[in-house]
C-alpha positions in Angstrom: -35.4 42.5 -13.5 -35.9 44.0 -16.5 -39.2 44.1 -18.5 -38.1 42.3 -21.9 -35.0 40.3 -20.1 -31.6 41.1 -20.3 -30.5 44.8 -20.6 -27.0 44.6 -22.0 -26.3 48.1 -21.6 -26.5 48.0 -17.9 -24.9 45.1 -17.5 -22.3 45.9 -19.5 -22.1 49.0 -17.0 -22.7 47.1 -14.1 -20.5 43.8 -14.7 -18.0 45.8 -16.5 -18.1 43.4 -19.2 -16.8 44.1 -22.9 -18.8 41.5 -24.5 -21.7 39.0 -23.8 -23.2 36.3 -25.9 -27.1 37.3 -26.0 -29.4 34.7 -26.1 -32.0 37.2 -24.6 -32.7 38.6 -27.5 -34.1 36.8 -30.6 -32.3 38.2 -33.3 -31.3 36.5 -36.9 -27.6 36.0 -36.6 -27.2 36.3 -40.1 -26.8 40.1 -39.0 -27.9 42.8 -41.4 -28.5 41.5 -45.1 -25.5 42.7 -47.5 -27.7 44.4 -49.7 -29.3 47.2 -47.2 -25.8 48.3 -45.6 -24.8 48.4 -49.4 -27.8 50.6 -50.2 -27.6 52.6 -46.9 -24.0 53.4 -49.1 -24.9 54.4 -52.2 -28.1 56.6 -50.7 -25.8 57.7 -47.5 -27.5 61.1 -48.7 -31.1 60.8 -47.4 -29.4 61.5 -44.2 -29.7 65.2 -45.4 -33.9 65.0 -46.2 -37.1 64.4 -44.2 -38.3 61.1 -44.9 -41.8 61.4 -46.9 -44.5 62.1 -44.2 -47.0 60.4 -45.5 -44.4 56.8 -46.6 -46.1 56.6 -49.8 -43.2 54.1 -51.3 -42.7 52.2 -48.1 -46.7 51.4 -47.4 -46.8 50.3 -51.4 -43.9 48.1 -50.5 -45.4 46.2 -47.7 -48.9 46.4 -49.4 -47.7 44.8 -52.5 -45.6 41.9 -50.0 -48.7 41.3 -48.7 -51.3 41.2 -51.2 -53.5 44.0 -49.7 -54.4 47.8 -50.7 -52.0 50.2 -49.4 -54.8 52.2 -47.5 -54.6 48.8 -45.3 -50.9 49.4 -43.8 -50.2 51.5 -41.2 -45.8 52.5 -40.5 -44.6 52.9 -37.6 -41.0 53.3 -35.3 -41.3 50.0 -34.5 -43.9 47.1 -33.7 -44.5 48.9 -30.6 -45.3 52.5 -31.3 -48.3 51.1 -33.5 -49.1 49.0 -30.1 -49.6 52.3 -28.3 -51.2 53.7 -31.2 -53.5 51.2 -31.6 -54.5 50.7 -28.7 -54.8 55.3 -28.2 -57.0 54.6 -31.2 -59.3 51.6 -30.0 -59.7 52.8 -26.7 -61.1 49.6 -25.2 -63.3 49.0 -22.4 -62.8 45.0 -21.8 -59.8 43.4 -22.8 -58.9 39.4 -23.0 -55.1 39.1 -23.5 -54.1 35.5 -24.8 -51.0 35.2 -21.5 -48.5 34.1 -20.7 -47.0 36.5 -24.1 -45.2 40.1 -25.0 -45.7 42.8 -21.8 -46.4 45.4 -23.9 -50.0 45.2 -24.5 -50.8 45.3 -20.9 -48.6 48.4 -20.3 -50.5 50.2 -23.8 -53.3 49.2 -22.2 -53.5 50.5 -19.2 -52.1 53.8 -20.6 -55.3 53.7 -22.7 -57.4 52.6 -19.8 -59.8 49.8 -19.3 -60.6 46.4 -17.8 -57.7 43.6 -18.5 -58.8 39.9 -18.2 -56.5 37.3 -19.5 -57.2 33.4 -21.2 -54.6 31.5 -19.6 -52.5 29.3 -22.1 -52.5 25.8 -19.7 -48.6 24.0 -19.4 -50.8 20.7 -19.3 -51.6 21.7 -23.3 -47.9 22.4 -23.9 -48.5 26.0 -23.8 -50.7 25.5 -26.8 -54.2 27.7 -27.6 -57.3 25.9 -27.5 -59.2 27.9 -30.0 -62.5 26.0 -29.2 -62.3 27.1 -25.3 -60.9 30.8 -26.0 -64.4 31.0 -28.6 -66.5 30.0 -25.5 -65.0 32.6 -23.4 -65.6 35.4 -26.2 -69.2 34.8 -25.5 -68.6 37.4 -22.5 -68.3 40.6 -25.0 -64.8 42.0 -25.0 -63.7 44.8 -27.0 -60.8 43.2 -28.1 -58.9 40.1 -28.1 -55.1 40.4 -28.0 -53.4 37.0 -29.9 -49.4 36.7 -30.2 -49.2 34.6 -33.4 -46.5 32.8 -32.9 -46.7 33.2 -28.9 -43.7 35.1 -27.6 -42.4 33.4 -24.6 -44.5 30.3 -26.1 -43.0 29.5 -29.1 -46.2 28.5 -30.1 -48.3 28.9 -33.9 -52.2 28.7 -33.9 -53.3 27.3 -38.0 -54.7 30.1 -39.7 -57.7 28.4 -40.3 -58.2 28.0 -36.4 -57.5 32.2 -36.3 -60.1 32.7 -38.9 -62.5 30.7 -36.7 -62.0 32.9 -33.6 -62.0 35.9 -36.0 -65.5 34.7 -37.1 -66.5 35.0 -33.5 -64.7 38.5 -32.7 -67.1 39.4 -35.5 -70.2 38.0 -33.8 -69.7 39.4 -30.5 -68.4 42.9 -31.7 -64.6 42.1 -30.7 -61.8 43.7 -32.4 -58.5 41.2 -32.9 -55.1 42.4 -32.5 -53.1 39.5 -34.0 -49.0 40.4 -33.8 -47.0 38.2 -36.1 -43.5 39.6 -35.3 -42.3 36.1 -35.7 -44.0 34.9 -38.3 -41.1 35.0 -40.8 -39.3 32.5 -38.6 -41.9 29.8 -39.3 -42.0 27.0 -41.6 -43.8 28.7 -44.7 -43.5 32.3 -43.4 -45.9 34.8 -44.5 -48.3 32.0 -45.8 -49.3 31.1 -42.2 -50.7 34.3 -41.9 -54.3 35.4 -41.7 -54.5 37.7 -44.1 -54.7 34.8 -46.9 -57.6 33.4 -45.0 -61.1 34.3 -46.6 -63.0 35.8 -43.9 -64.3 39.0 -42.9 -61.5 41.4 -41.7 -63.5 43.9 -40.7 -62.4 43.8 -37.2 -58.9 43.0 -37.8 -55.3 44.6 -36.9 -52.0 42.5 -37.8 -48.8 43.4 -36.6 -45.8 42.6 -38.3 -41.7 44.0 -37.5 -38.9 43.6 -39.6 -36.8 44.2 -36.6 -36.4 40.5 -35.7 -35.8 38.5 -38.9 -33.6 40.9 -40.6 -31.6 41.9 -37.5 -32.3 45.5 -37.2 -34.0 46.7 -33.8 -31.8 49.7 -33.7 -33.5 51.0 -36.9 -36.9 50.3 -35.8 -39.8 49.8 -38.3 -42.5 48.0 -38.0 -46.1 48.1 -39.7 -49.8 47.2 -39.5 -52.3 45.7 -41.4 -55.0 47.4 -40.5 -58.9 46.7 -42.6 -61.0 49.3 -39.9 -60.8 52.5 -41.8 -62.0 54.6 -38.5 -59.2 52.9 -36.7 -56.6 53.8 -39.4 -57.4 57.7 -39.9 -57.5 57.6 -36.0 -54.2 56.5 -36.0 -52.6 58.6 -38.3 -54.2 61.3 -36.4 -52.5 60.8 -33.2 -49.4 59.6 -34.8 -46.5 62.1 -34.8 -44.5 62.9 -38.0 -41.4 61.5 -39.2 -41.4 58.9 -36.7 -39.8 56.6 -39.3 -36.4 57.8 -40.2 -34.6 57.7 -43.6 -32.7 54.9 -43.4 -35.5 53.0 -42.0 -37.7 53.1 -44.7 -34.7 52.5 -47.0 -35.0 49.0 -45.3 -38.2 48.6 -45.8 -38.0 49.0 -49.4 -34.9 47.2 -49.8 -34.7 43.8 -47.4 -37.8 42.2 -48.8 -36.7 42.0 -52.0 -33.5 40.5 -50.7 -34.3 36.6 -51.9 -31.1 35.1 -50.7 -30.7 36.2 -47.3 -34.6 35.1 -47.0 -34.0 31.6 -48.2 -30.9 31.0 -46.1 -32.7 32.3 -43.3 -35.6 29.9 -43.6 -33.1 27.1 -43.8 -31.3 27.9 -40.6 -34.1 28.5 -38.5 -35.5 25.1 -40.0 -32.3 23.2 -39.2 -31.3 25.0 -36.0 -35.0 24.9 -33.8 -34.8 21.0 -34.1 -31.3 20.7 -33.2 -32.3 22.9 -30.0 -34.9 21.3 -29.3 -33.3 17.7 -29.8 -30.5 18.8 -27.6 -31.9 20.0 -24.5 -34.3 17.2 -24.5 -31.5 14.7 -24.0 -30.7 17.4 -21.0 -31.6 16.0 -17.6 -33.1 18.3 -15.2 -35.4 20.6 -18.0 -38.5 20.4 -19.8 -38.3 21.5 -23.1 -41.5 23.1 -25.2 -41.4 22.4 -29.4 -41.2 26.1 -30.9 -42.2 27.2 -34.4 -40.1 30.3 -34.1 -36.8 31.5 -33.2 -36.7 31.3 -29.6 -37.5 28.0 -27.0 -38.7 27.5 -23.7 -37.2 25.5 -21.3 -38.7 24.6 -17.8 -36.0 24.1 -15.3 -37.2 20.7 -12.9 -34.2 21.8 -10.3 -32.7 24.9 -9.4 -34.5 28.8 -10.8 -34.1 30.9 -13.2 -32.6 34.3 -11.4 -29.5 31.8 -9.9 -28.8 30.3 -13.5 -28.8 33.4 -15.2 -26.2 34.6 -13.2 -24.1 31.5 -13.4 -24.3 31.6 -17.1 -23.7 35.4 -16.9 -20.3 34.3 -15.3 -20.0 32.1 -18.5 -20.5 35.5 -20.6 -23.5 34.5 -21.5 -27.2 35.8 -21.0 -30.5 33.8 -21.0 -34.1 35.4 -20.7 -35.5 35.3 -16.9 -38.8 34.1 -18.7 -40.3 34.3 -14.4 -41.8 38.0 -15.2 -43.9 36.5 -18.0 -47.8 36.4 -16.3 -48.6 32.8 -15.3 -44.9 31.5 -15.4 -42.8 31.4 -12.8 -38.7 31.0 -11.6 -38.3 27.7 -13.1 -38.6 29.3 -16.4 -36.4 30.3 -19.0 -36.0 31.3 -22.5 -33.6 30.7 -24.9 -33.1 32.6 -28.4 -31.8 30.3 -31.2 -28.8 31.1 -33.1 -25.1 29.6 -34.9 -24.5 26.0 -34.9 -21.6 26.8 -33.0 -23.4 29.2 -30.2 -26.6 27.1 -29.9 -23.3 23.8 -28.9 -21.7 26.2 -26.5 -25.3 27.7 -24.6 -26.7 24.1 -24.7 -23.1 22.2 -23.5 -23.2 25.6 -20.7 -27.0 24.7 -19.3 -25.8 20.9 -19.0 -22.5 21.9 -17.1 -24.3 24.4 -14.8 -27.5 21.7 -14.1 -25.0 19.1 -13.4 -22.3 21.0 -11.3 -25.0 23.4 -9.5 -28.1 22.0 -9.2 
């Protein structure tokens, strides 16, 4: 099993398959916004220059999104290369990871060294954090806290105000929080949920953000920090290597979040197509279905596992996240990415086929 669910390249190999629907992967299907692949057109020519080393354009972009200084944001090939980095940087003794969430915290981790201990999010809660019971547990001096904001298998979105409570308490006991918001676009209200408008003492703060997700470009990879720990940051860009952000990248970057229309449509589909998911495969016998503010769902299969319908719906052409490899889920677990109207009918019409005919 693959670490982040379905490899399509291999099973492509493998299957010899041409095509595959992917609901694996949590990717806008809006596709690339109009307005970068026009730009990547008309400035085709950057493909003949090094991209500025020190992204002076690009970190004033995201700065000026977000309402912070521009010594606060951090670039970097991807949300996970700034994972590593961060974590090269921190070098953390005692860990609490918020589980079951994104595997690539514990594996930067343990590159970095140090104790792991993880705050089990409980299925009697709905998978959802009890802020007033992780608090209690901070009492026991960690490092650093690791938060996924909304949770990635969960679905799940802690209230700002309820983060800058537990940030409050990172601050008492000496804990750094790394709070990753890759999904925070896909939320109702977006950016607004986040942290960083919350009045309280960053000090100790790292946000993660990724633009790989909601503007449907992982093979670019770009992703930044918010980073307010100016030891942290110079650390950083110490062990960071150069030009890890290509051209076209940060042509993105500068470009897609001024792009008004594809962010408003996207807002309204996520919106519209989360409740219709979830509606769905609640009238579904056989599954358990967890509310998501994001673009992705859980589902809890009540007969049957997850590794025999994934490859029933792989004969179907379709692939579904084997959510079992998650820490503290199991085989009757599955996620589902959200998508079209019409893909969303044909996964969700596919799940109650295979439940009724199968298991």
């Amino acid at each position: 099993m693959d670490l982040h669910g379905g490899n399509v390249y291999k099973i492509f190999r493998e299957k010899n398959l041409e095509e595959i629907l992917d609901y694996s992967s949590n990717i806008n299907p809006f596709g690339v916004p109009q307005s970068f692949k026009k730009s990547v057109i008309e400035n085709f020519y950057l493909i003949t220059r090094y991209p500025d080393p020190d992204y002076f354009k690009l970190k004033d972009k995201f700065a000026s999104f977000n309402g912070v200084e521009l010594e606060n944001i951090l670039v970097g090939n991807g949300a996970t290369e700034l994972i590593f980095l961060y974590m090269k940087a921190l070098k953390p003794k005692k860990t609490l990871v918020v589980s079951p969430t994104f595997a690539e915290y514990e594996r930067a981790l343990k590159v970095s060294g140090g104790e792991i201990e993880y705050f089990q999010l409980l299925e009697e809660d709905e998978f959802e954090l009890d802020h007033l019971r992780l608090e209690e547990r901070l009492k026991e001096k960690y490092d650093l806290l690791i938060i996924c904001n909304p949770n990635n298998p969960t679905g799940k979105r802690i209230s700002s105000s309820k983060l800058a409570s537990i940030l409050e308490h990172c601050n008492k006991y000496g804990t750094h929080l790394f709070l990753d918001e890759a999904f925070i676009e896909f939320t109702e209200g977006g950016h607004k949920n986040s942290i960083i408008k919350e009045t309280v003492d960053k000090k100790n703060l790292f946000v993660l953000r990724a633009l790989t997700k909601f503007f449907a470009i992982p093979g670019l990879r770009l992703g930044y920090g918010i980073c307010y720990n100016r030891e942290i940051r110079e650390s950083i860009e110490m062990e960071r290597e150069p030009w890890t952000v290509n051209g076209f990248a940060e042509l993105a970057g500068l470009v897609v979040l001024d792009d008004c229309e594809y962010i408003k449509n996207s807002e309204e589909w996520i919106r519209r197509e989360k409740l219709y998911m979830y509606r769905s495969l609640e009238k579904l016998p056989g599954v358990k279905t967890y509310k998501t503010e994001t673009n992705f769902i859980l589902v809890k299969l009540l007969k049957g596992d997850s590794k025999s319908l994934g490859k029933l719906f792989l004969e179907r052409g379709i692939l579904v996240r084997d959510a079992s490899n998650f820490k503290y889920l199991d085989s009757s677990f599955i996620r589902l990415a959200i998508k079209d109207r019409e893909n969303n009918k044909r996964v969700i019409e596919t799940l109650g086929d295979i439940l009724e005919k199968f298991f």
